[in-house]
N, C-alpha and C positions, 0 to 999 in steps of 0.2 A: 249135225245140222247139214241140211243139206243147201248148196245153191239153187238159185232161186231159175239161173237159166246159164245156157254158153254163151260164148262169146260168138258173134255173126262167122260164120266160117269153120266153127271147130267142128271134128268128129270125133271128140272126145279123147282124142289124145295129145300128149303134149309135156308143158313142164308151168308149176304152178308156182309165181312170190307171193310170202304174205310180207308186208309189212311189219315191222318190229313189237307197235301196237296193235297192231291185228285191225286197223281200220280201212286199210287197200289191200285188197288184192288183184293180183295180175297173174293171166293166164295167156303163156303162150303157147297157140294151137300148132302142133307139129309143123305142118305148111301153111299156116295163117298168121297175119297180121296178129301180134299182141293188143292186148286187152285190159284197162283197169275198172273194177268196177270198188264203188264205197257202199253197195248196199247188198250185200252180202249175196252178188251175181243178180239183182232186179235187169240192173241198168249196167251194159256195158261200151264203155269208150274207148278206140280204139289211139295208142299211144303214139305221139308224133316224133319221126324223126326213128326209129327201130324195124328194122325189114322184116317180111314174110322167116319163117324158119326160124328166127332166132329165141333163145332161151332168154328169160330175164331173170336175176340173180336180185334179193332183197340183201341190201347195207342193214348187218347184226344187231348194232345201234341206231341209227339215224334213220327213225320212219320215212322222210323225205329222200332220201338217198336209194337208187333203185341201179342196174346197170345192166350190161349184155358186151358179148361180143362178137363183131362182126369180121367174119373170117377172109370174106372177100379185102377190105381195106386194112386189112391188120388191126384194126384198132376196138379201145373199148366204146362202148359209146356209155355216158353217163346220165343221170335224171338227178337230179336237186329240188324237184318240183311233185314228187310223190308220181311216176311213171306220168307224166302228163305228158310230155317230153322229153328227146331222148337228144346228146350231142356228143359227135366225136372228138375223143382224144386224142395225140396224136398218134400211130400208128406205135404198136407194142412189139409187132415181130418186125425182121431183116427183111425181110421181100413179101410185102402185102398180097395177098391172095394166095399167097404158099402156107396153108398151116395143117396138111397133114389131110384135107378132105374128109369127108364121112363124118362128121362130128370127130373129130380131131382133137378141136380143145371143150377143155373144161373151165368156168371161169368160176370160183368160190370167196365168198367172203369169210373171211374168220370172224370167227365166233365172240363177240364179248367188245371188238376194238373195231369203230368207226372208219371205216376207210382202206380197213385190211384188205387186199384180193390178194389170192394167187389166179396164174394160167397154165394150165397142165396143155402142151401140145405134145403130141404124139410124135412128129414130126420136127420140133424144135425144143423140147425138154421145156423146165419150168425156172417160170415169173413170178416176182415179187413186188405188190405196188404196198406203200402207206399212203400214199394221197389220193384215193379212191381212183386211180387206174390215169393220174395224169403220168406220172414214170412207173417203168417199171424196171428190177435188175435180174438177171439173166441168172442162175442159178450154173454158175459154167460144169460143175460135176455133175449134172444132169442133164442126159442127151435125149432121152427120149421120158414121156410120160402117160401112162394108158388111165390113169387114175386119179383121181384126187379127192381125197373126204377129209375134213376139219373139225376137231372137237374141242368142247369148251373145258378150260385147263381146271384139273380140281383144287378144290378151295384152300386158296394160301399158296399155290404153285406158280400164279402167274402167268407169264407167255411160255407155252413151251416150247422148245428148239426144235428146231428142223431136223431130222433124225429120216439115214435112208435106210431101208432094211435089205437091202441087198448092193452087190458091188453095180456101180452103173459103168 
C-alpha cells in the first residue's frame, strides 16, 4: 500500500517509525522537520519538540513510546504521547555536541522489551538504557561503534547477551 502523500518538506529521503500497532507512522525527512501521520500519510503533523535531521526510533512494545537523538545536546529526547511531542532527557554522552559528527550515532530499540535502547557512537563507543533513554551505562569495553542492528531472541531464548565479535 502505498502513502497517500510526504510530509511538507521531504524529498523522499530519510528514515521511516511505524508504531508497534501499525496505527502511527513517522517519517523523518533527511533535512526536514519530522512528521506523524495516523491516516496512512492523508494528513501529516509535524512533531513538537524534535529538530530538522533527526531520525525517530519506534518503542518495540509501547505504541505510545517514540524517540530520537539529538547529537548537538547529547541527549535522547522522548515522546509518551504517540510522536506528538518530543522532550529531553538528560544528556547521554560526556561533552554534548561531541558525538562523532556525520551521523555518528545510531539509537535502537530492542526488540520484544519496552524501553530497551542502545547508542552506537562512533566517536564514544556504546550505551545501554532500560528506562526508555532516561540513564544510560557506558559499555566501558567498547570504544568506538560503526554499527548497530538488534534482533528478536528465538523462541524460549530469551534476552540475549551482548556478545562482541571482534577484540575492541
Amino acid at each position: 500500500e502505498n502513502l497517500g502523500s510526504e510530509p511538507p518538506g521531504s524529498t523522499g529521503a530519510g528514515t521511516i517509525a511505524l508504531s508497534t500497532d501499525g496505527a502511527r507512522i513517522v517519517w523523518s525527512p533527511q533535512r526536514g522537520e519530522p512528521h506523524f501521520s495516523t491516516d496512512h500519510g492523508t494528513n501529516w503533523t509535524r512533531c513538537a519538540g524534535v529538530g530538522p535531521g533527526l531520525a525517530v526510533t519506534a518503542d518495540t512494545v509501547n505504541p505510545s513510546r517514540f524517540y530520537a537523538f539529538d547529537p548537538r545536546s547529547g541527549s535522547v529526547l522522548l515522546s509518551t504521547n504517540g510522536s506528538e511531542s518530543f522532550a529531553a532527557t538528560p544528556p547521554v554522552l560526556p561533552t554534548p555536541g561531541n558525538s562523532g559528527g556525520g551521523g555518528g550515532v545510531t539509537l535502537r530499540a530492542t526488540p520484544g522489551i519496552e524501553g530497551d535502547l542502545w547508542l552506537a557512537s562512533r566517536a564514544r563507543g556504546l550505551y545501554h538504557s532500560r528506562d526508555g533513554g532516561v540513564t544510560f551505562v557506558k559499555l566501558e569495553a567498547v570504544q568506538e561503534a560503526h554499527s548497530l542492528g538488534l534482533g528478536k531472541a528465538a523462541p524460549g531464548r530469551g534476552r540475549v547477551p551482548f556478545r562482541r565479535r571482534s577484540p575492541v
